[in-house]
C-alpha positions as CSV (number, residue, x, y, z in Angstrom):
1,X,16.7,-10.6,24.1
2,X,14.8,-12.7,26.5
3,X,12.5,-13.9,23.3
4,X,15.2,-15.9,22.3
5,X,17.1,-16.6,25.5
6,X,17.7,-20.4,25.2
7,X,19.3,-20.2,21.4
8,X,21.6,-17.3,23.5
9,X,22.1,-20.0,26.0
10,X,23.0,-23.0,23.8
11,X,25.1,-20.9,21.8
12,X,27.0,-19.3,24.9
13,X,27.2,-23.0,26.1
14,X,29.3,-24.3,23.6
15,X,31.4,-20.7,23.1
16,X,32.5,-21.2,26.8
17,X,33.7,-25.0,26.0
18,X,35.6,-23.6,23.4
19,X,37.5,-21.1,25.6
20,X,41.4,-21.0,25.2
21,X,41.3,-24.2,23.3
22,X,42.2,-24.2,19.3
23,X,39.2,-24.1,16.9
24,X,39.6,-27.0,14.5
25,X,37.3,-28.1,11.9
26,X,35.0,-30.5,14.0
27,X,34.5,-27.5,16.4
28,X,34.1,-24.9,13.7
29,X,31.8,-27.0,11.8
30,X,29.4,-27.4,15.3
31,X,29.5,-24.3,16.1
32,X,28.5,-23.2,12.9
33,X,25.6,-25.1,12.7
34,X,24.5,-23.3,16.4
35,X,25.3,-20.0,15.3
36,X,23.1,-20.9,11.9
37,X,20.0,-21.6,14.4
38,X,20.7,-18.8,16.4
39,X,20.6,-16.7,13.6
40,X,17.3,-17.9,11.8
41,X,15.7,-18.1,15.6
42,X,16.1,-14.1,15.2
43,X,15.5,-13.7,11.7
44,X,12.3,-12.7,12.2
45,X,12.6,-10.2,15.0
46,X,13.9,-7.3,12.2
47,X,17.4,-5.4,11.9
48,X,17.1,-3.7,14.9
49,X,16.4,-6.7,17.2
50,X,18.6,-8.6,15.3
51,X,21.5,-6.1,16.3
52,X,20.9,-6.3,19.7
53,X,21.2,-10.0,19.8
54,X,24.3,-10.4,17.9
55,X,25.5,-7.5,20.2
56,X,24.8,-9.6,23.1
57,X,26.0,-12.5,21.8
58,X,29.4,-10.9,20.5
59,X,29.9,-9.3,24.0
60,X,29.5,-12.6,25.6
61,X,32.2,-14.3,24.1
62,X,35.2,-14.1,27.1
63,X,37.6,-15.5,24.5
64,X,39.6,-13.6,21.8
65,X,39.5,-16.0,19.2
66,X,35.7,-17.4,20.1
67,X,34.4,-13.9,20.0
68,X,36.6,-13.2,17.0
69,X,35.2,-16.3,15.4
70,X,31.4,-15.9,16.4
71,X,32.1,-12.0,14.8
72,X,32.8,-13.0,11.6
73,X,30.3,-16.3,11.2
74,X,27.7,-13.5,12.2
75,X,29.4,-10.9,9.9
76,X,29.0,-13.3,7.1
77,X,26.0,-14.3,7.6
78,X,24.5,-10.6,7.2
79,X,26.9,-9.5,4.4
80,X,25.5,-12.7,2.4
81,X,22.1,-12.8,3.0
82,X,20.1,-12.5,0.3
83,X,16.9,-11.4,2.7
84,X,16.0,-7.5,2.2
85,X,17.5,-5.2,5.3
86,X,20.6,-7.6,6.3
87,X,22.8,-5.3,4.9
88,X,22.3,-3.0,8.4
89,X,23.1,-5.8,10.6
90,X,26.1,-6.4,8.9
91,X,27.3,-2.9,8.9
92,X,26.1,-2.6,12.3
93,X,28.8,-5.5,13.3
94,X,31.4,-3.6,11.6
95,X,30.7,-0.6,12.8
96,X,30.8,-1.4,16.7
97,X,33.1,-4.4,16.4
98,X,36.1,-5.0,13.5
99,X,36.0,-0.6,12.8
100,X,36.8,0.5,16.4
101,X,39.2,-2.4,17.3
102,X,37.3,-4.5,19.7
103,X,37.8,-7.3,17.1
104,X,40.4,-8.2,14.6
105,X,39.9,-8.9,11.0
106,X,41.7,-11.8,9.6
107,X,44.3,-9.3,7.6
108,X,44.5,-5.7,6.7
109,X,42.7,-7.2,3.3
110,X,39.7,-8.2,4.5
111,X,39.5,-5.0,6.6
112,X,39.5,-3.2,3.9
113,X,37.0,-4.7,1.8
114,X,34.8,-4.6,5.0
115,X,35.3,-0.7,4.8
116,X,34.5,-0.4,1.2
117,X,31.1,-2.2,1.7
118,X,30.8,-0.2,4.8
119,X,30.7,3.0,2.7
120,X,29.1,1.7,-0.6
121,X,26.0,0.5,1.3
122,X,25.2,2.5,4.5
123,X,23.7,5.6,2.7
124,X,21.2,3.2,0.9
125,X,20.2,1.2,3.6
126,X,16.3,0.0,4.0
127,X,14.1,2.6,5.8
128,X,17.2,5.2,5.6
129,X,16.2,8.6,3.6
130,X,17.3,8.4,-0.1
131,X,20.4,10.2,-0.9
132,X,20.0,13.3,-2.7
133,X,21.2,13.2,-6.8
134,X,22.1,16.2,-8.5
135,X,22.1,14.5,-12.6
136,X,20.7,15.3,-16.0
137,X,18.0,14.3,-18.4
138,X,18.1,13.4,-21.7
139,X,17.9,17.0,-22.7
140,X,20.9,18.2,-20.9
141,X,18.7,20.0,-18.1
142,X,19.7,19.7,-14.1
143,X,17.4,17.3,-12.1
144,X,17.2,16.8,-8.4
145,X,15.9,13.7,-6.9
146,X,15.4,13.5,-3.2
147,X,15.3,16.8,-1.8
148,X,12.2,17.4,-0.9
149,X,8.5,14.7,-0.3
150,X,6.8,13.8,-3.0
151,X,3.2,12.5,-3.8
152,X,4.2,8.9,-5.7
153,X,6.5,6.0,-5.1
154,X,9.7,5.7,-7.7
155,X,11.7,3.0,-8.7
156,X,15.1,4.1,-8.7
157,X,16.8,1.9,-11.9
158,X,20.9,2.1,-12.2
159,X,21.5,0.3,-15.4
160,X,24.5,-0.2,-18.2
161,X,24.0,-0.6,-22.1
162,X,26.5,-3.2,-22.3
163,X,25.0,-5.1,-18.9
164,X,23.6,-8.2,-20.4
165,X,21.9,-8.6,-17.1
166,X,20.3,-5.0,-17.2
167,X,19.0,-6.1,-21.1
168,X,16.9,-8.8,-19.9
169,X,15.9,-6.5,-16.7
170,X,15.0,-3.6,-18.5
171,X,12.5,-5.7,-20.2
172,X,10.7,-7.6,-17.1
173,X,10.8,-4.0,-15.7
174,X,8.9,-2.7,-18.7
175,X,6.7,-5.5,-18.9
176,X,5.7,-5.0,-15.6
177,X,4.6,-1.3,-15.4
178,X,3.2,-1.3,-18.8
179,X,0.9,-4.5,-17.3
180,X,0.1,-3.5,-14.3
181,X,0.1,0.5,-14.9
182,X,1.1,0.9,-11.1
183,X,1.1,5.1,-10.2
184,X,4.7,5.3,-9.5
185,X,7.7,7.5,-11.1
186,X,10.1,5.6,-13.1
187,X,14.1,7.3,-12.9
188,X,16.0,4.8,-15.0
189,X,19.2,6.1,-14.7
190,X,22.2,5.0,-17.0
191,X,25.4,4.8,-15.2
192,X,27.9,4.9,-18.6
193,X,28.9,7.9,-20.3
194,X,28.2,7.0,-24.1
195,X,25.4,9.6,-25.2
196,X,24.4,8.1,-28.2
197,X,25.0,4.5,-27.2
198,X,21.9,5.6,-24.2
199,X,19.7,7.3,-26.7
200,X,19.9,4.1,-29.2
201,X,19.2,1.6,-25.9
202,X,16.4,4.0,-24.4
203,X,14.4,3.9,-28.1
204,X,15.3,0.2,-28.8
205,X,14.4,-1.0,-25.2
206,X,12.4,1.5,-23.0
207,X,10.1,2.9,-24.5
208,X,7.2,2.2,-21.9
209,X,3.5,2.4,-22.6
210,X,1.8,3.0,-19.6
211,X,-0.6,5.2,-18.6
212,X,0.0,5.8,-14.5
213,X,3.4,5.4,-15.2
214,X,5.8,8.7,-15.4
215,X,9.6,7.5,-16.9
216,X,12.0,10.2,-16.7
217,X,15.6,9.0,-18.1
218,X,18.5,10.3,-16.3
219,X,22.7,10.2,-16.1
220,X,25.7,11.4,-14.6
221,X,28.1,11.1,-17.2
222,X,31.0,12.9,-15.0
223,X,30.0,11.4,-12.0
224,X,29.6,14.7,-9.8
225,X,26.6,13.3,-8.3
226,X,28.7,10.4,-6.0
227,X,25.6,8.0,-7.3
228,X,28.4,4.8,-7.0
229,X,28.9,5.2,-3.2
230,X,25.3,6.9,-2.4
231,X,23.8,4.0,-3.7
232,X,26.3,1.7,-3.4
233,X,26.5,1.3,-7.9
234,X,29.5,-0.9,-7.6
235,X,27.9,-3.3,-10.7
236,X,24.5,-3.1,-12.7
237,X,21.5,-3.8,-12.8
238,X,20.5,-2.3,-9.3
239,X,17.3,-0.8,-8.1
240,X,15.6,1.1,-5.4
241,X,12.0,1.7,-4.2
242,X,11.4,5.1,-3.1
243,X,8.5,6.6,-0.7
244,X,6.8,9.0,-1.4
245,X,8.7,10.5,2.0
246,X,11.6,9.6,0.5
247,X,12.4,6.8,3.1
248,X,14.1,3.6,1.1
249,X,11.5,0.8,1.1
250,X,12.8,-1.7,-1.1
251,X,16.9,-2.4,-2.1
252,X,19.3,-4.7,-4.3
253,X,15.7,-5.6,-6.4
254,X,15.0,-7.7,-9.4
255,X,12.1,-6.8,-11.0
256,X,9.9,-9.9,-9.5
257,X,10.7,-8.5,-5.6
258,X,9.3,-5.0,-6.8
259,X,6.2,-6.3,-8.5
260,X,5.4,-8.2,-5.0
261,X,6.0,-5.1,-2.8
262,X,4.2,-3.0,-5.9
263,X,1.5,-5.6,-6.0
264,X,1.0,-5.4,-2.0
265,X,0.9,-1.5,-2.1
266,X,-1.5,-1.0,-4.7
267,X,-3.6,-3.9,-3.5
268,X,-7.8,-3.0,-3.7
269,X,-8.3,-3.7,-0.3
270,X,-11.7,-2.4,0.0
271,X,-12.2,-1.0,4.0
272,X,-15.2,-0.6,6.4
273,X,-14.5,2.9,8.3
274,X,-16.9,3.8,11.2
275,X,-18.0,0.7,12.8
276,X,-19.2,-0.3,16.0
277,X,-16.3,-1.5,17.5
278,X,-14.0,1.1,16.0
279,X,-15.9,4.2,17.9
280,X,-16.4,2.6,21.1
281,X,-12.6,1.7,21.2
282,X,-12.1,5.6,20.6
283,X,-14.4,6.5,22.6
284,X,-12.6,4.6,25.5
285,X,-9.2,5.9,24.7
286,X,-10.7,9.5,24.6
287,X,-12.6,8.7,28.3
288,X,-16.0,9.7,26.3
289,X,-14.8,13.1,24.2
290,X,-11.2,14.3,23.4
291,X,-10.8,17.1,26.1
292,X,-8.2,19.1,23.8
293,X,-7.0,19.4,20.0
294,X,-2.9,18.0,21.6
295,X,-5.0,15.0,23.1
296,X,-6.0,14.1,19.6
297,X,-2.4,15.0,17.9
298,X,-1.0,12.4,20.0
299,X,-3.5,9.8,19.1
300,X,-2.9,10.5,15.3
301,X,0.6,10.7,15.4
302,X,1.0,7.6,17.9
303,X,-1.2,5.6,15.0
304,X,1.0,6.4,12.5
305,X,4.3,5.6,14.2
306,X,3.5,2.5,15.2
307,X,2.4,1.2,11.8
308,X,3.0,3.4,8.7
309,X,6.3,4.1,10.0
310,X,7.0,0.6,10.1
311,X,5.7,-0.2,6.4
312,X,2.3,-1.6,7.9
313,X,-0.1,1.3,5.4
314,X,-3.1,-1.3,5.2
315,X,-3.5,-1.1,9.2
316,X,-2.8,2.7,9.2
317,X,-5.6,3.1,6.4
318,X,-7.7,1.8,8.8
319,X,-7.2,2.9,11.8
320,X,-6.6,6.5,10.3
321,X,-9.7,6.2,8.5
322,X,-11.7,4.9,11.6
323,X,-10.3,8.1,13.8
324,X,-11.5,10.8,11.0
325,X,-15.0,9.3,11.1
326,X,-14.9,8.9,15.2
327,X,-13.4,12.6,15.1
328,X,-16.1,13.9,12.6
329,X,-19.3,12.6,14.5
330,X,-18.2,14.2,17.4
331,X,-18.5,18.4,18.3
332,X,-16.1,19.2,21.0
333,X,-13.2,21.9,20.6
334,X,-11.0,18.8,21.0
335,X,-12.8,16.6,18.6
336,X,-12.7,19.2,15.8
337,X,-9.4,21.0,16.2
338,X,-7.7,17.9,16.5
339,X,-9.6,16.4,12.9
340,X,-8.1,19.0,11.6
341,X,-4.7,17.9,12.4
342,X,-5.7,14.3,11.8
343,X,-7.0,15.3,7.8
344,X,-3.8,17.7,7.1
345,X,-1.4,15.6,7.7
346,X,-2.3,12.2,7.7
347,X,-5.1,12.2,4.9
348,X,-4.8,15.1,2.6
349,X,-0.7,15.9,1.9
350,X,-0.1,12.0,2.4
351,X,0.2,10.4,-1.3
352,X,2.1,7.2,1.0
353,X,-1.3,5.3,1.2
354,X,-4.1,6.8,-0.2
355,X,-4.5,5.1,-3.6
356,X,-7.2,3.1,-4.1
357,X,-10.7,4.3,-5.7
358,X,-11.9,2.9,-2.4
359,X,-9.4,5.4,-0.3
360,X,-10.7,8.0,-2.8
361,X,-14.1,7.6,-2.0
362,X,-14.7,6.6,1.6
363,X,-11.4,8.2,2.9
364,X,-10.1,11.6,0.9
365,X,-13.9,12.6,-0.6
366,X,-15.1,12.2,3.1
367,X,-11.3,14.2,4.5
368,X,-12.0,16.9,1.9
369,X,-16.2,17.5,3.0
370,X,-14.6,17.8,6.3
371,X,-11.7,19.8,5.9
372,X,-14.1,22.5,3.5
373,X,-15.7,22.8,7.0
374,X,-13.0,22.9,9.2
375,X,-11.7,25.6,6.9
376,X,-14.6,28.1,8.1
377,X,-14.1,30.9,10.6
378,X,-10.2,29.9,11.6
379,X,-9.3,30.8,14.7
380,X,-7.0,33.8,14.4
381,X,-9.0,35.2,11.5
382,X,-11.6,38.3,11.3
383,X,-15.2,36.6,11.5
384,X,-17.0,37.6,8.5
385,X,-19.2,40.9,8.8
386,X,-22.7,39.9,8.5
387,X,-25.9,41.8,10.2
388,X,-27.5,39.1,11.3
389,X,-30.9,39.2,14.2
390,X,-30.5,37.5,17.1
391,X,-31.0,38.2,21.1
392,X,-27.7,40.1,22.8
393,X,-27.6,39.1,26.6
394,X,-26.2,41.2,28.5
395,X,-25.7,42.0,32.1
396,X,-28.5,43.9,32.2
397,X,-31.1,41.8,29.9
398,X,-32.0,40.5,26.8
399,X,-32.8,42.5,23.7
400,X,-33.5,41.5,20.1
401,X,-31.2,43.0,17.6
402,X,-29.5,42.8,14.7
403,X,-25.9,42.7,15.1
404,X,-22.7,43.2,13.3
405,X,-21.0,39.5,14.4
406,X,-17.5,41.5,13.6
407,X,-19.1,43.9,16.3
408,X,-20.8,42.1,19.2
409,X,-19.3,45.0,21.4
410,X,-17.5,43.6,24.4
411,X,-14.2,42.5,25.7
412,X,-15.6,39.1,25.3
413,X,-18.2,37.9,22.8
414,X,-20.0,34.6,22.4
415,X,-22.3,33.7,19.4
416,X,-24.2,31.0,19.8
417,X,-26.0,29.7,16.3
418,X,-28.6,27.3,18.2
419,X,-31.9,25.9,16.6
420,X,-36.0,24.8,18.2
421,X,-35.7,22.1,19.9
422,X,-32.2,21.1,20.5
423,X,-31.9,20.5,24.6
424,X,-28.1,20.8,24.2
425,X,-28.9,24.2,23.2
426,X,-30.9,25.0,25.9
427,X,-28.5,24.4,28.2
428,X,-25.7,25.6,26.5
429,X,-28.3,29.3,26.3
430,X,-29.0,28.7,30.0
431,X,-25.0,28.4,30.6
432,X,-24.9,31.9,29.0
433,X,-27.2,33.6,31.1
434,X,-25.5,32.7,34.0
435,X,-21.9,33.8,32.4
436,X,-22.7,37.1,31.6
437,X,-24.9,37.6,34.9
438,X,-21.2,36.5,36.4
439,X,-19.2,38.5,33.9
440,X,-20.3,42.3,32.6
441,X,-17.3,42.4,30.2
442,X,-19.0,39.3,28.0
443,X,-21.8,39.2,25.8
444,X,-23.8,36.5,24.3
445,X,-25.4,37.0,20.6
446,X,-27.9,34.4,20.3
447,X,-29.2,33.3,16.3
448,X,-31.8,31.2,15.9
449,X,-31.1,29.1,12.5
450,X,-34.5,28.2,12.5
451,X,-36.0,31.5,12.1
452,X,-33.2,33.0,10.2
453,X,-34.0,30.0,7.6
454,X,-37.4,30.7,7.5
455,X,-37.5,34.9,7.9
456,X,-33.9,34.8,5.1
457,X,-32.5,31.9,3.3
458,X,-30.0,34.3,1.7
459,X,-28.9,34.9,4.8
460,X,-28.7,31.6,5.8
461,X,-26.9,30.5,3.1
462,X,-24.5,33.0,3.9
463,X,-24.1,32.2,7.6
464,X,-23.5,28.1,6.4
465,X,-21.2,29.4,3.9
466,X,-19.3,31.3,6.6
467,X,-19.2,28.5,9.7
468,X,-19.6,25.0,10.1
469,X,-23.4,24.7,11.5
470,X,-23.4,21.2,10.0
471,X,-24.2,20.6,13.9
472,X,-26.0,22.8,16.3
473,X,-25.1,24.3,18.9
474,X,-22.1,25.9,17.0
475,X,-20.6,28.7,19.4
476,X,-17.8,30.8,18.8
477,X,-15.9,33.1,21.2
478,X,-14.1,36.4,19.5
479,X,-12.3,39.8,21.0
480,X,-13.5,43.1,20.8
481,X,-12.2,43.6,17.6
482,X,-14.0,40.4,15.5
483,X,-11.2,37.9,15.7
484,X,-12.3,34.6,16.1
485,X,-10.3,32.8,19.7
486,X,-12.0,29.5,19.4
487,X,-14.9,27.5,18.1
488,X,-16.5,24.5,18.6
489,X,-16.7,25.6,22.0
490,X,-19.3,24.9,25.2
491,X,-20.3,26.8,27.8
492,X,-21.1,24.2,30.5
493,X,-19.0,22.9,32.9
């Protein structure tokens, strides 16, 4: 509230002048003209600011008849707008101030009416999950929309075949995606119940010839689905943007309003992943490494709330996309476990942004290398029974043997796949000596990739086909019966 703290204070101003004194025109018509400044001062602040402040401002009116008056002015204001989202604020207002009494509506009327918008619109509401429709297809068989994610946008289209309205929509609307080809699911949903009078319209006007586009033609003709008050069908044409999450992104559209938000969507806004600037800022916020897979979860998750969740999907391509190539340079537990998290949900099952041949090729081909790596020796599962030679440490020495890696034969095993060369290796080889000279119940297999490559590239091939050894060390820690605890692991303190 303090962001807009002197239109509160100008506005409170004149209320207070106006206390227990009658509102006649000359007052009514300045007061307007405050409350219409106040109003565009906030506009830009979103629904849920813009709740607050009329909250605030409502609250603050110590008359009846100002706070009555200020009520409705801001009432109106919302239930008029033609800007995409009002709708909230205005059944907001109703909700905490005419529908529990704390103000009066003019009559018993205008209450009314105030209800029925109430409950026609606040199931449709921008940003609220779509309402689930039970309806049919041309063919007579059951379809569900809603109930469950799915992988494209859809445009949601309630139209009549006497609507003159909906005749000249119908064909901007086909015009558009037949243009433009934009990957989305078309429901275009007639809202009468004359069968043939739909089939005649649907071959005389929408019949749509576009590749990316997939048009499935729907009704209700007994109205069992409660489409009218989900959706708030109270007069055609009307139409909805869907998410892929099924979250309401666009409402009460013509078909120029969709082709902007279809336009800004689909945009080929070709991205640079990986700088400079991008890993050090990582690397700050992770203090040098992520110390744990949770560390990395909340760093994901906290990217995607505060910008996919808010409709922002060209920053979240890119600060999602600069994360998986910061997570996959690094080799920590944390690093990898938690890319794993980052590609599964935010990369891989999420159709919201991911579009673009661009996305395709620097994002999801680069997600899906990773995540064929990630996929190897799980923790939880058996590791894969292969005799491969290495050097078993042990309490009491060193030997060279080959060993079953599903049979190590401790409590606690370690395999470390090292190569020549590598001092990280060293010392990670130099950490194990000193565990299992601290601990008899571990053992340390030790496999040399270098000479398994050069003695057995069969092998070899099966050992990369079994783990990630994309970078060495790789070390993995299993129980006495094979089961892999963790990877990606180190040894040093």
């Amino acid at each position: 509230m303090k962001r807009f703290f002197l239109y509160v204070i100008l506005v409170l101003s004149w209320c207070q002048c106006l206390r227990a004194q009658q509102l006649d025109s000359l007052k009514r018509a300045s007061l307007d003209a405050k409350l219409e400044e106040y109003v565009a001062a906030i506009e830009p602040a979103g629904p849920d600011a813009q709740m607050e402040e009329c909250d605030f401002l409502i609250e603050s009116c110590a008359d009846s008849l100002v706070r009555q008056y200020v009520a409705l002015r801001l009432y109106d204001h919302y239930f008029s707008s033609k800007i995409m989202g009002a709708e909230s604020v205005a059944i907001h207002i109703l909700d905490k101030w005419f529908f529990t009494g704390e103000v009066r509506m003019p009559n018993d009327v205008d209450l009314l009416n105030a209800r029925v918008y109430a409950d026609f619109n606040r199931n449709s509401l921008l940003g609220a999950q779509a309402p689930r429709l039970d309806v049919r297809n041309m063919a007579g068989e059951g379809v569900t929309l809603y109930d469950a994610p799915s992988k494209r946008y859809s445009v949601l289209y309630f139209y009549d075949t006497g609507c003159a309205r909906c005749k000249i929509e119908t064909i901007k609307l086909r015009s558009l995606l037949e243009a433009e080809e934009y990957p989305v699911d078309l429901y275009a949903f007639y809202t009468g119940d004359n069968e043939d009078a739909w089939k005649e319209y649907v071959t005389e006007r929408f019949v749509l010839d576009a590749e990316g586009v997939n048009v499935v033609h729907l009704w209700d003709p007994e109205m069992d689905s409660d489409f009218q008050r989900k959706y708030g069908v109270l007069q055609t044409p009307k139409m909805f943007l869907i998410r892929p999450d099924g979250k309401i992104a666009g409402r009460e559209l013509d078909t120029d309003a969709l082709g902007q938000i279809l336009s800004s969507l689909f945009a080929e806004v070709n991205l640079t992943y990986g700088g400079k600037e991008a890993m050090d800022l990582f690397s700050m916020m992770f203090q040098g490494s992520p110390s744990s897979p949770e560390e990395v979860r909340g760093v994901s998750d906290m990217i995607a709330q505060a910008t996919l969740e808010k409709g922002d999907t060209l920053m979240f391509r890119q600060l999602a996309g600069d994360l998986l190539y910061y997570l996959a340079s690094e080799t920590g537990r944390g690093a990898k476990e938690g890319l794993a998290y980052h590609v599964d949900k935010y990369i891989l099952n999420d159709g919201r942004v991911w579009l673009t041949t661009d996305d395709t090729l620097k994002v999801v081909g680069y997600a899906r290398i990773v995540d064929d790596l990630l996929s190897k020796a799980s923790p939880g599962t058996r590791i894969k029974r292969i005799k491969v030679p290495g050097v078993l440490l042990t309490r009491s020495g060193e030997k060279e043997k080959v060993k079953d890696l599903a049979k190590i034969g401790a409590k606690d095993n370690i395999i470390i796949f090292h190569t020549d060369g590598c001092n990280i290796c060293k010392a990670e080889i130099a950490a194990a000596h000193t565990l299992v000279n601290a601990d008899r119940r571990t053992r340390v297999f030790l496999v040399n990739m270098d000479q398994v490559l050069t003695d057995d590239p069969s092998l070899a091939a099966r050992l990369f086909d079994s783990f990630d050894l994309s970078s060495l060390p790789y070390i993995v820690f299993t129980d006495k019966k094979g089961i892999i605890q963790s990877r990606y692991e180190t040894l040093q303190n």
